[in-house]
MARDOMAR-879431 format. One line per 3 residues: number of its first residue (from 1); for each residue x negated, y, z of N, C-alpha, C, CB. Coordinates in steps of 0.05 Angstrom, whole numbers, plus 5000, padded with zeros to 4 digits. Glycine has a CB too. Example, Ala and Ser with C-alpha at 12.3 -4.5 7.8 and 13.67 -1.06 7.14 Angstrom:
BEGIN
1	4736 4886 5156 4754 4910 5156 4736 4934 5156 4774 4911 5181; 4743 4955 5142 4727 4979 5143 4742 5001 5157 4718 4988 5114
// end
This chain:
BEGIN
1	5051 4617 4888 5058 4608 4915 5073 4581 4912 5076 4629 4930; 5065 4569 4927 5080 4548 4927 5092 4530 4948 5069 4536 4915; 5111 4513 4948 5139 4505 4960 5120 4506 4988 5158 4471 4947
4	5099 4493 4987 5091 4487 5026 5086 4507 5034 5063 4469 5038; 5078 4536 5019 5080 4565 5035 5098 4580 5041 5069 4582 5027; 5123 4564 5033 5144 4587 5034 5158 4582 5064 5168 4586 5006
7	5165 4601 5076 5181 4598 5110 5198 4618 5108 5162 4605 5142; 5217 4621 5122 5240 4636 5131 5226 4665 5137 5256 4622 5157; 5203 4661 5144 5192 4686 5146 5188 4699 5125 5172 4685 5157
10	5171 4686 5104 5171 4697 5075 5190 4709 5056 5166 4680 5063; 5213 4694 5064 5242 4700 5054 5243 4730 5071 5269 4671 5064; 5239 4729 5088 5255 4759 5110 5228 4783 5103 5257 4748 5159
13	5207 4769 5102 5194 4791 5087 5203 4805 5063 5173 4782 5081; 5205 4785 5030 5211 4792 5010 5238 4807 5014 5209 4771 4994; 5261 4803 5020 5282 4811 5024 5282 4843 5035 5293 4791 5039
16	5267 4846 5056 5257 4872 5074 5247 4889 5051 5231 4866 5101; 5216 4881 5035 5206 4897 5010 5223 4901 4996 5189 4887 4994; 5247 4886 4984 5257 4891 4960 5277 4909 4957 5265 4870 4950
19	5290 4913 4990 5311 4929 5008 5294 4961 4995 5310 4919 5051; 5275 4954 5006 5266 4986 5017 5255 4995 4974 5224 4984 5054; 5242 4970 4971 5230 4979 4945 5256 4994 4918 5214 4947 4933
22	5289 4979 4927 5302 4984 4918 5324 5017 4922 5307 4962 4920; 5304 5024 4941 5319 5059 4961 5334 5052 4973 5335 5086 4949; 5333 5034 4983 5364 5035 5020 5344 5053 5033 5373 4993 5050
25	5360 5064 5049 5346 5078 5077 5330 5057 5082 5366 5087 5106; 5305 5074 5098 5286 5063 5115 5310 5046 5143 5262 5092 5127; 5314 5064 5152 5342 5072 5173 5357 5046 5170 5365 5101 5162
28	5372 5041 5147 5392 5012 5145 5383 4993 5140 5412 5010 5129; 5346 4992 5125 5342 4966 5134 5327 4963 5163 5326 4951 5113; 5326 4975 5171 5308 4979 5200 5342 4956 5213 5301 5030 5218
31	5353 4966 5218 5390 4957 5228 5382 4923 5217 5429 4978 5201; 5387 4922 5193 5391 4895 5179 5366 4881 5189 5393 4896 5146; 5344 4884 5194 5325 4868 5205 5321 4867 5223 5309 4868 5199
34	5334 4882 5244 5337 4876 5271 5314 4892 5295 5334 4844 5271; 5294 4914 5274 5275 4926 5277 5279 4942 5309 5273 4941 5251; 5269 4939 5329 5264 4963 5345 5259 4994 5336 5242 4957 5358
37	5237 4989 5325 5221 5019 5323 5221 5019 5287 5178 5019 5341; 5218 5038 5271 5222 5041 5245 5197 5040 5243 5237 5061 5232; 5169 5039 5251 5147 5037 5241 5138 5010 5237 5132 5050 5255
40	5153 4987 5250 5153 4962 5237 5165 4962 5215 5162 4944 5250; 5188 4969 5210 5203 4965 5185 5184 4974 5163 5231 4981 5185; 5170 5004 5169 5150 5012 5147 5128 4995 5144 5139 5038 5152
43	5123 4975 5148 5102 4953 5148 5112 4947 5123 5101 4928 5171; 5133 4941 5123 5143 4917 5084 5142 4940 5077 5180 4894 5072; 5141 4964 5065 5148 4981 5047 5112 4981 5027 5161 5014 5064
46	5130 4964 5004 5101 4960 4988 5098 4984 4966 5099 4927 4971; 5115 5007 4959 5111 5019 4948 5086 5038 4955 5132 5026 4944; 5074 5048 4982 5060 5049 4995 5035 5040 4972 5067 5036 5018
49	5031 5018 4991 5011 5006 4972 5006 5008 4940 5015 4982 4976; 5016 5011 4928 5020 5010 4898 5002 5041 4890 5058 5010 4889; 5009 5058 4901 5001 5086 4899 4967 5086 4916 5028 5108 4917
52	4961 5076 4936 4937 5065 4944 4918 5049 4935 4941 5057 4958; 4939 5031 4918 4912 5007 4904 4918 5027 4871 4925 4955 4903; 4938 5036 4873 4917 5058 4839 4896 5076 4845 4940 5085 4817
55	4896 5085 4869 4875 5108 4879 4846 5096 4881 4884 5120 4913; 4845 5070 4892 4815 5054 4894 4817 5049 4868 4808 5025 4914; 4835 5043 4847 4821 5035 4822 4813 5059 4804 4839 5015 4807
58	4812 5082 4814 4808 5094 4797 4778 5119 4802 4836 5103 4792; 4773 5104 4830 4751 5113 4847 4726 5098 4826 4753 5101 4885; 4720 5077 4814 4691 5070 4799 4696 5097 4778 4688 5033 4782
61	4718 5104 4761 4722 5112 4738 4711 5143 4738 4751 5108 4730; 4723 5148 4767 4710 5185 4780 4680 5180 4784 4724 5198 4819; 4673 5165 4793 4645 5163 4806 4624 5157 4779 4644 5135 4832
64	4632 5141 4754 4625 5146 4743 4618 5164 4722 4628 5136 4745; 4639 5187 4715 4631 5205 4707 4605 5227 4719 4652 5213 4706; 4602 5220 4753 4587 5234 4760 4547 5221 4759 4603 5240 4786
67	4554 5191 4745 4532 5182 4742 4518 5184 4718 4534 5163 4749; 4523 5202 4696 4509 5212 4674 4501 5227 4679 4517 5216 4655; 4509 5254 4699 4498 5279 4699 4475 5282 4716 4517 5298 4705
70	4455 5295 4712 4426 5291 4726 4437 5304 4754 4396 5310 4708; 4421 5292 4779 4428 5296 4796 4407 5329 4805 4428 5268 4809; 4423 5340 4823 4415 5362 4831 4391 5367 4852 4436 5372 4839
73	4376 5388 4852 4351 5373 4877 4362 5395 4902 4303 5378 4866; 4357 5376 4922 4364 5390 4949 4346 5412 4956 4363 5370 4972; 4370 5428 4960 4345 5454 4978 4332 5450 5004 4359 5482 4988
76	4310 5462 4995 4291 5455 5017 4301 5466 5047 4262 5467 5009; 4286 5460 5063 4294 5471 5095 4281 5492 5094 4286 5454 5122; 4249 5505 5083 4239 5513 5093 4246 5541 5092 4221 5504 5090
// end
């Protein structure tokens, strides 16, 4: 990242993740950021994510085990 991307916003983002990534209450940074509703505040919570992007990476690794084994033939309707 660099210097022309960074805004006050960026800052209040990182600060919000690092809050929550570090275990404060959801609750006291919801307060400190000035949040209405706590389902904005759960927006920065990137731990979330972390547990989600291991789940898609590990979706080729499942799917491929199922691509050696001969596939099964469908039963018929009749």
């Amino acid at each position: 990242m660099s210097a022309t991307t960074l805004s006050p916003s960026s800052f209040r983002v990182a600060a919000i993740a690092n809050l929550l990534a570090q275990g404060v209450p959801l609750e006291d940074v919801q307060i400190l950021a000035n949040h209405a509703d706590p389902r904005t505040t759960r927006l920065y919570d990137r731990r979330q994510r972390k547990v989600t992007r291991n789940i898609v990476e590990r979706i080729p690794v499942y799917a491929e085990s199922f691509e050696s084994e001969p596939a099964a033939p469908l039963p018929s309707e009749n």
